[in-house]
Backbone bond lengths (Angstrom), bond angles and torsions (degrees), N, CA, C in turn:
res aa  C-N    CA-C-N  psi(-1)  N-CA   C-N-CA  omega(-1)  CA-C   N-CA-C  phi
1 X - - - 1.458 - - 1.527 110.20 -
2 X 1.453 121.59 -35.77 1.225 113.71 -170.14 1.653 114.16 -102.84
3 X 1.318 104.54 6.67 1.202 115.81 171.50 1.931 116.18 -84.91
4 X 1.556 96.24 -28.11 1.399 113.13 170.56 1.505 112.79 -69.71
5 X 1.252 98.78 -56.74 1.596 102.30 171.84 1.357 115.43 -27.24
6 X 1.913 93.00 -78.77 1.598 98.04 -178.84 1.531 129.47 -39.19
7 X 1.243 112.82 -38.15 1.234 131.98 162.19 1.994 138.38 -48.86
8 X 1.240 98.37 -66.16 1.344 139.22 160.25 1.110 112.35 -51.41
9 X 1.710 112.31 -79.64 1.247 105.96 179.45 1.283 144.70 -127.02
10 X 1.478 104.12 39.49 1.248 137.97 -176.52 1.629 115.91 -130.18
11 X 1.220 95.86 -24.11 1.716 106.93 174.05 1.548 121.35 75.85
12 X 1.192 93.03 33.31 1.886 94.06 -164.66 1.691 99.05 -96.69
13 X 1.117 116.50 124.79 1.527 132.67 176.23 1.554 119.56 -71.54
14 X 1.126 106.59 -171.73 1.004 103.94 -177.94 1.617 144.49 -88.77
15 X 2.028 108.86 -10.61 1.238 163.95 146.68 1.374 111.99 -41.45
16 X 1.512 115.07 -50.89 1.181 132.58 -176.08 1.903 110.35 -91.14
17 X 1.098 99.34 -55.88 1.906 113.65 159.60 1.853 102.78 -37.03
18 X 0.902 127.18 -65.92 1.540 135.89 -152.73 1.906 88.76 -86.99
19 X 1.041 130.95 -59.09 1.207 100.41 161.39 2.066 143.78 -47.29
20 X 1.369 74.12 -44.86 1.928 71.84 177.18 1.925 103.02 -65.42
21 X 1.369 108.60 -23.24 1.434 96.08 171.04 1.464 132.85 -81.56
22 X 1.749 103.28 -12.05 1.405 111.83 176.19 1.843 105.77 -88.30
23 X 1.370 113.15 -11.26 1.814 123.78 -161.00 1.953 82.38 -85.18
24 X 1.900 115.34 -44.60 1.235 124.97 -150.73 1.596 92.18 -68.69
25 X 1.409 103.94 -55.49 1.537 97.28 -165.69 1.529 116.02 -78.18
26 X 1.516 117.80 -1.98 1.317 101.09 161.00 1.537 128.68 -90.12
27 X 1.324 89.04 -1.03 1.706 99.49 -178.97 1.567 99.57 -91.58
28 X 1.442 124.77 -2.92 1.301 132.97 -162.60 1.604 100.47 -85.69
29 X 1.456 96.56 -48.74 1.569 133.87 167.36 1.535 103.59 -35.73
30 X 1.388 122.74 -70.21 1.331 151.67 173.76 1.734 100.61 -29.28
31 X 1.879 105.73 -71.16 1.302 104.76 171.75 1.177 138.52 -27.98
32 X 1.531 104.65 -49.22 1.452 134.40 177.73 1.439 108.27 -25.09
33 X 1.470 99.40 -71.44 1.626 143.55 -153.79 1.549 95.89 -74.78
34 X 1.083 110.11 -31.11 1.709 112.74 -173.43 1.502 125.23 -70.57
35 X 1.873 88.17 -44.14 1.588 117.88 -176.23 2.062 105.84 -86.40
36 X 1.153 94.18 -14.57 1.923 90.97 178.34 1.667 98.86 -104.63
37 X 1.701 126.03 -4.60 1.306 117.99 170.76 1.133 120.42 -83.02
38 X 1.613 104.89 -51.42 1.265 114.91 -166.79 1.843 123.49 -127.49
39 X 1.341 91.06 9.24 1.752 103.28 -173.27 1.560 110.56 -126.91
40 X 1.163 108.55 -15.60 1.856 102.60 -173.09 1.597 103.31 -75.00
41 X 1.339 121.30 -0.58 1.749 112.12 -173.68 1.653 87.45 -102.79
42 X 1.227 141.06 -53.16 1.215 144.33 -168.07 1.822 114.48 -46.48
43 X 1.309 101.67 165.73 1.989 92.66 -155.42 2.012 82.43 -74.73
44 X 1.179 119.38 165.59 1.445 122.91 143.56 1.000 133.88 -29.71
45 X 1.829 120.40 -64.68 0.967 152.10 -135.67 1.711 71.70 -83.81
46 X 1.154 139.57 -78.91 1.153 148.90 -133.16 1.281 103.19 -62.95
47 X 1.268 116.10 -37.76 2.208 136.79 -164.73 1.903 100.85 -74.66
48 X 1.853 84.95 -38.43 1.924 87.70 -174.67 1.306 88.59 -69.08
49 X 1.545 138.14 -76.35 1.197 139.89 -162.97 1.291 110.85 -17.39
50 X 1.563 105.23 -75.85 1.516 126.94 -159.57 1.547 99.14 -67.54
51 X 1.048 152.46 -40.67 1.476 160.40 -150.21 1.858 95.24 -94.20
52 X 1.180 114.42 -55.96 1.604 109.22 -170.53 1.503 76.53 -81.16
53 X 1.082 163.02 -100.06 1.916 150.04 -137.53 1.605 108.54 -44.07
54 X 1.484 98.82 -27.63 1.770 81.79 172.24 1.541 118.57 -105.07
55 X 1.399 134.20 4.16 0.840 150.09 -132.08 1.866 88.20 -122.34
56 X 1.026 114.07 -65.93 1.527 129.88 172.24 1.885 112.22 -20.30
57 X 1.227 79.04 -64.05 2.070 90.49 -173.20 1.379 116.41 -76.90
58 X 1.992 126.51 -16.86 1.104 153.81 -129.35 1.431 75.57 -121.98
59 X 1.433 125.71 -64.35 1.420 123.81 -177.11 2.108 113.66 -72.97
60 X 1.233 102.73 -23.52 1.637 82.67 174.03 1.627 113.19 -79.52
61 X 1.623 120.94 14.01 1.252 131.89 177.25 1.978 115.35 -49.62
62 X 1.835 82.51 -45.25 1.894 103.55 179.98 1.926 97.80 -40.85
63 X 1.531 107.98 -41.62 1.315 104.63 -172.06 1.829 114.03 -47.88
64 X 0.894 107.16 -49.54 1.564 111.96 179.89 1.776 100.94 -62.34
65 X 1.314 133.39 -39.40 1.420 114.71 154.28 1.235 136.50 -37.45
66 X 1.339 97.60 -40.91 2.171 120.50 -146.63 1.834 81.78 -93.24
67 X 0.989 135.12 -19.89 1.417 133.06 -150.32 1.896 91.18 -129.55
68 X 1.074 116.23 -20.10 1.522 117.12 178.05 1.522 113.96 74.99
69 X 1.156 125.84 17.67 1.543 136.87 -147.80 2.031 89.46 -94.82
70 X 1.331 97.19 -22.22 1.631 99.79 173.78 1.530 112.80 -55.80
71 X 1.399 110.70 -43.28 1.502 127.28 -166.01 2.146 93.44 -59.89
72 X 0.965 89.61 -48.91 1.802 104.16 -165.99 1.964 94.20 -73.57
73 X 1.022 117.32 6.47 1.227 109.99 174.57 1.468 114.07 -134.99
74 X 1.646 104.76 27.03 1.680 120.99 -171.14 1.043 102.12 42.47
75 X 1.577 152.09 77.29 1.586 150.28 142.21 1.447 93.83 -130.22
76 X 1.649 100.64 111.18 1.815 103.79 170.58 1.562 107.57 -66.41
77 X 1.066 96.19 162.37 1.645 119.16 171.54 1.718 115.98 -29.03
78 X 1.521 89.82 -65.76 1.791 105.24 -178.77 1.497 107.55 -73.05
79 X 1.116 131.00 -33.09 1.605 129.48 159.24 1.490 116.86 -36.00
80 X 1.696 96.17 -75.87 1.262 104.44 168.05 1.886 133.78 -42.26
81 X 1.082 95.91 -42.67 1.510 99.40 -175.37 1.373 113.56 -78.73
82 X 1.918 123.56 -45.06 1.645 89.72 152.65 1.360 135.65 -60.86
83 X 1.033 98.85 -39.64 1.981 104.43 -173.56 1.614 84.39 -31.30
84 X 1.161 117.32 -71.81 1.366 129.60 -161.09 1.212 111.62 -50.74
85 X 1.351 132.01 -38.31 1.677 129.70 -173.04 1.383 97.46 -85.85
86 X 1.577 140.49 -27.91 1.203 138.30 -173.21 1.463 110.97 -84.28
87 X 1.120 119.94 -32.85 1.691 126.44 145.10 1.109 124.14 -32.03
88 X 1.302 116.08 -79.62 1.681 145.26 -166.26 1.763 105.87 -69.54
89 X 1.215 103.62 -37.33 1.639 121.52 158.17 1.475 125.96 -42.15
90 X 1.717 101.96 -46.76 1.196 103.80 166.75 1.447 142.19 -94.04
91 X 0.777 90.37 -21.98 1.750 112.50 168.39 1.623 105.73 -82.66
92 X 1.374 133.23 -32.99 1.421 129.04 168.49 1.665 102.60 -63.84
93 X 1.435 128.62 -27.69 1.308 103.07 -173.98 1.993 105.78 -101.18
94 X 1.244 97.93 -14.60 1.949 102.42 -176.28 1.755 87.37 -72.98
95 X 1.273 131.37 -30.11 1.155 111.79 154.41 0.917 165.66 -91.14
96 X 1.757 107.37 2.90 1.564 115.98 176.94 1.720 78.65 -108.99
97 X 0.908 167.57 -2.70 1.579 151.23 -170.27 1.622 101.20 -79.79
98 X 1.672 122.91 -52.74 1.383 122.42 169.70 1.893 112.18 -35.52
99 X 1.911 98.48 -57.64 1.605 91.26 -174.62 1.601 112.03 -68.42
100 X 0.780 124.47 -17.96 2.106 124.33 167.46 1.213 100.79 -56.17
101 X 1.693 115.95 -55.66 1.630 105.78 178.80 1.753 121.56 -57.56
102 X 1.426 82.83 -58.27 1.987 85.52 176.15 1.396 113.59 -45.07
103 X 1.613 115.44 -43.22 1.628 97.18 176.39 1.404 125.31 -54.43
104 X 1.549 107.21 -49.58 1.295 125.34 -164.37 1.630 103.84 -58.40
105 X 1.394 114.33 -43.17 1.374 123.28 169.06 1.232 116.36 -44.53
106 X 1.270 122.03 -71.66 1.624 136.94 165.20 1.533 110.56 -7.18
107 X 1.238 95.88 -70.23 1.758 108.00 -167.10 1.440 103.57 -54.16
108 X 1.518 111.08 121.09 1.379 120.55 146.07 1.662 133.26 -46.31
109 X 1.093 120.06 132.16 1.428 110.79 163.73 1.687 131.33 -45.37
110 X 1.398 102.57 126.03 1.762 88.68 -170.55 1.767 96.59 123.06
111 X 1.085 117.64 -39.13 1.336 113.85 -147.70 1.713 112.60 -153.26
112 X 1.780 114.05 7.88 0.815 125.55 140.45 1.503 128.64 -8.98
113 X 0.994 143.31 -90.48 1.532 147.33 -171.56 1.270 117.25 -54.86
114 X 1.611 110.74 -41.42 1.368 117.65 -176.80 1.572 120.55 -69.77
115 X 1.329 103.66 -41.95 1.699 117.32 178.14 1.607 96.27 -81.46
116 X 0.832 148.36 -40.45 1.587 144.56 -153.60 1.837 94.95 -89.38
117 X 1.183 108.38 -41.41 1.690 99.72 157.84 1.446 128.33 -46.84
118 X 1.493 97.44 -60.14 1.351 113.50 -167.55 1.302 101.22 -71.64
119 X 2.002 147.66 -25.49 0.580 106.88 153.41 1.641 146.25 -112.49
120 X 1.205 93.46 36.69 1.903 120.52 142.29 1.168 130.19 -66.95
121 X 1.459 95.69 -20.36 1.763 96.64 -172.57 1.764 102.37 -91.34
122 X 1.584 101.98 -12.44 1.408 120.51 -160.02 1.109 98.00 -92.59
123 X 1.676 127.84 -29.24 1.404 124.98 -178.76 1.456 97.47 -105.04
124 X 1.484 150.68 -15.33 1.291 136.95 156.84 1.540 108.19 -52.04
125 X 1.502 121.72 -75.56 1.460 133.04 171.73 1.772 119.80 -10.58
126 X 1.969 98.24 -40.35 1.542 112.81 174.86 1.198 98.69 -70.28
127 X 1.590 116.12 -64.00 1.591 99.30 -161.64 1.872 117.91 -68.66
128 X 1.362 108.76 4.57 1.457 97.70 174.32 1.525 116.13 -95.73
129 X 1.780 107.03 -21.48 1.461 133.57 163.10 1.984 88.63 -42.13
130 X 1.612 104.21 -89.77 0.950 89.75 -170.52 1.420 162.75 -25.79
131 X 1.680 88.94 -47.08 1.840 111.87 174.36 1.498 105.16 -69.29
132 X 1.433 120.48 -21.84 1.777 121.66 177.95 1.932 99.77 -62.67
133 X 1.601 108.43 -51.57 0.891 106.51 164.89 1.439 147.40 -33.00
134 X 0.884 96.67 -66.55 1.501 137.36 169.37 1.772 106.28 -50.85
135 X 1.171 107.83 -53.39 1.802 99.54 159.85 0.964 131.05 -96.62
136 X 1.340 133.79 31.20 0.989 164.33 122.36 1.254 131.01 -29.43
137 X 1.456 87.15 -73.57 1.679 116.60 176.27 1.557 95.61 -81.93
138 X 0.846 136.24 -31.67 1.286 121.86 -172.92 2.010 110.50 -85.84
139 X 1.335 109.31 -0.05 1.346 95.91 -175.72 2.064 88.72 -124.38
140 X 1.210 95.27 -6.89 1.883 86.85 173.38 1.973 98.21 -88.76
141 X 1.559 118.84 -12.34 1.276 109.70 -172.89 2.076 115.20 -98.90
142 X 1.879 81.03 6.18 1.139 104.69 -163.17 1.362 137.03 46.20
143 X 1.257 109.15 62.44 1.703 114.69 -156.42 1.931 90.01 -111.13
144 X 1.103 120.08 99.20 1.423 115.13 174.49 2.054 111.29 -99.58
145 X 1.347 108.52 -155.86 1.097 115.58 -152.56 1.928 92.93 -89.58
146 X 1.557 110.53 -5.70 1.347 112.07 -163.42 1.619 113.26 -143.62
147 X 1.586 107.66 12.72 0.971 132.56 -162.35 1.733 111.95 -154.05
148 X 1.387 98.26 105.96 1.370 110.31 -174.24 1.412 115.82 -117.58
149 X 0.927 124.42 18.50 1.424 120.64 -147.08 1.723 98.78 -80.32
150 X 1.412 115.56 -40.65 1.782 123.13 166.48 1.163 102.79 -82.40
151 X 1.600 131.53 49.36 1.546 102.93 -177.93 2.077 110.45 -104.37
152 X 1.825 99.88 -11.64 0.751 153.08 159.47 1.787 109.35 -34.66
153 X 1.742 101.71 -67.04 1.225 114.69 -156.22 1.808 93.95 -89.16
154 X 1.377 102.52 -30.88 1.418 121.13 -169.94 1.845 102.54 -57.70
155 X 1.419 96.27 -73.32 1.855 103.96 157.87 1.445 122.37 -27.29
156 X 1.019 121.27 -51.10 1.865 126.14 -178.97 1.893 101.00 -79.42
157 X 1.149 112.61 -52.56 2.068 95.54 168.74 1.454 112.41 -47.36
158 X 1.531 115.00 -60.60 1.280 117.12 -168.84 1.833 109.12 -43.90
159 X 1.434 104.57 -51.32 1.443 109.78 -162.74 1.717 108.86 -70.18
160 X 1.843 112.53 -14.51 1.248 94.56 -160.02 1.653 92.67 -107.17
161 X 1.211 97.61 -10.86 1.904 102.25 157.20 0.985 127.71 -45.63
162 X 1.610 109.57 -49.68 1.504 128.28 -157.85 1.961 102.72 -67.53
163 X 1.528 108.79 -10.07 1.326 113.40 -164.56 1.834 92.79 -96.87
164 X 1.433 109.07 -19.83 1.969 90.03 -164.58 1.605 90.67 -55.16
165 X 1.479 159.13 -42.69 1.078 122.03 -153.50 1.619 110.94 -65.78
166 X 0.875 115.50 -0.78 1.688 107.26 179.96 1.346 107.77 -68.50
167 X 1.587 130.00 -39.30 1.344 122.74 154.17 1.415 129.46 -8.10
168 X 1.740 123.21 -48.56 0.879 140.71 -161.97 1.328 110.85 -128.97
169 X 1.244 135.89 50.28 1.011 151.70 -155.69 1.915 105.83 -116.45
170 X 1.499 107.42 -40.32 1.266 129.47 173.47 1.320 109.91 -40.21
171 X 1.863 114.33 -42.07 1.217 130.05 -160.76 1.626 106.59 -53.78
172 X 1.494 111.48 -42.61 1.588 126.46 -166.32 1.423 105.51 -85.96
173 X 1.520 117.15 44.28 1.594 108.89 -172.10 1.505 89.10 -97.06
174 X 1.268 114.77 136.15 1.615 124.59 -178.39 1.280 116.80 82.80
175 X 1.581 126.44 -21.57 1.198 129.88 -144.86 1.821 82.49 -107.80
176 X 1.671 98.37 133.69 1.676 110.50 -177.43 1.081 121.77 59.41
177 X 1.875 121.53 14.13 1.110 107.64 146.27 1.719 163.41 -55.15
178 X 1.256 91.41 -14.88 1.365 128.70 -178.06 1.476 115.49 -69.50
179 X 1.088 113.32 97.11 2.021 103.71 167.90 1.143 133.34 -47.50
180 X 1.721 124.99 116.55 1.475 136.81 170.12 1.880 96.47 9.02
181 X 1.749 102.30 -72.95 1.649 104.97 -174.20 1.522 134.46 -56.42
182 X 1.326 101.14 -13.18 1.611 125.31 -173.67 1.348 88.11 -85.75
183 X 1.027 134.95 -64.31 2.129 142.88 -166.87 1.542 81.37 -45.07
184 X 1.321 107.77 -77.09 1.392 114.62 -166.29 1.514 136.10 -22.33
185 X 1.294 84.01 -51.02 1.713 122.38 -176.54 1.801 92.06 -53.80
186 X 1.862 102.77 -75.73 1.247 97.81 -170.38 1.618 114.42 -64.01
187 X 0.848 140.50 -12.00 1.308 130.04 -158.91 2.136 93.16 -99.59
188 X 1.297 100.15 -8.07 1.501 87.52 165.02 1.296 120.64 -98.30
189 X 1.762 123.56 -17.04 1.150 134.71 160.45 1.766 111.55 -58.24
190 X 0.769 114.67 15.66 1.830 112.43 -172.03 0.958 105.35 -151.39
């Protein structure tokens, strides 16, 4: 839907598209570098927390696009939309880099590859769960390729979704507390 927008009714080509995706993934890059400087010693539990709580309000930003309220605050369109993917860029990877660790953690010796697949395949399966969702809601809110008028309302579900895992957040108490050097440590004692 918001790719139509941008498209549709924002007029952004395809020149302009392939850049904000080359600006996104180097800021993705950026994440990387952020989360192996200053986040890989810190517990998990703490990175999911803090990353989905800031991530939430960071993403109802699109609203000031979808509503044009950017224009009234001098930030063009294409300004706005990297700023925004180079943001959202980074915080999308300080938060899936913790769950790579937790998996990798998970897996027992012996059986490594097999479980660390399966549960990739377990967190791919979600994000395709999701996007089923997600058009779903986007064609019961009736938001089409020429028709935006819920695209607005559509943006604020998505973002306040993105928070139910905090529900379950409890689950990771103890789990990835341990520093990269601490694993290390023990796994040379054995």
């Amino acid at each position: 839907a918001f790719l139509f927008f941008m498209t549709n009714e924002l007029g952004f080509g395809p020149e302009f598209l392939g850049r904000a995706r080359l600006v996104s993934a180097a800021a993705g890059l950026f994440g990387v570098w952020l989360y192996n400087q200053y986040l890989k010693d810190k517990p998990i539990k703490d990175i999911l927390l803090w990353s989905s709580i800031v991530s939430a309000p960071l993403g109802m930003t699109s609203l000031l696009l979808i509503t044009h309220a950017n224009r009234a605050l001098g930030i063009p369109d294409g300004a706005f939309i990297l700023g925004d993917d180079v943001i959202l860029s980074i915080l999308g990877e300080l938060a899936f880099l913790p769950t790579l660790v937790l998996a990798a953690r998970l897996c027992p010796p012996g059986i490594e590859a097999v479980l660390f697949a399966t549960l990739m395949s377990i967190n791919n399966g979600a994000g395709t769960l999701g996007t089923e969702i997600g058009a779903v809601l986007t064609k019961a809110l009736g938001v089409t390729e020429s028709n935006f008028d819920n695209l607005a309302l559509l943006t604020v579900i998505c973002n306040l979704t993105s928070l139910y895992p905090l529900f379950f957040i409890g689950w990771l108490d103890g789990v990835g507390s341990k520093s990269e050097e601490e694993i290390e440590a023990e796994a040379m004692e054995k």
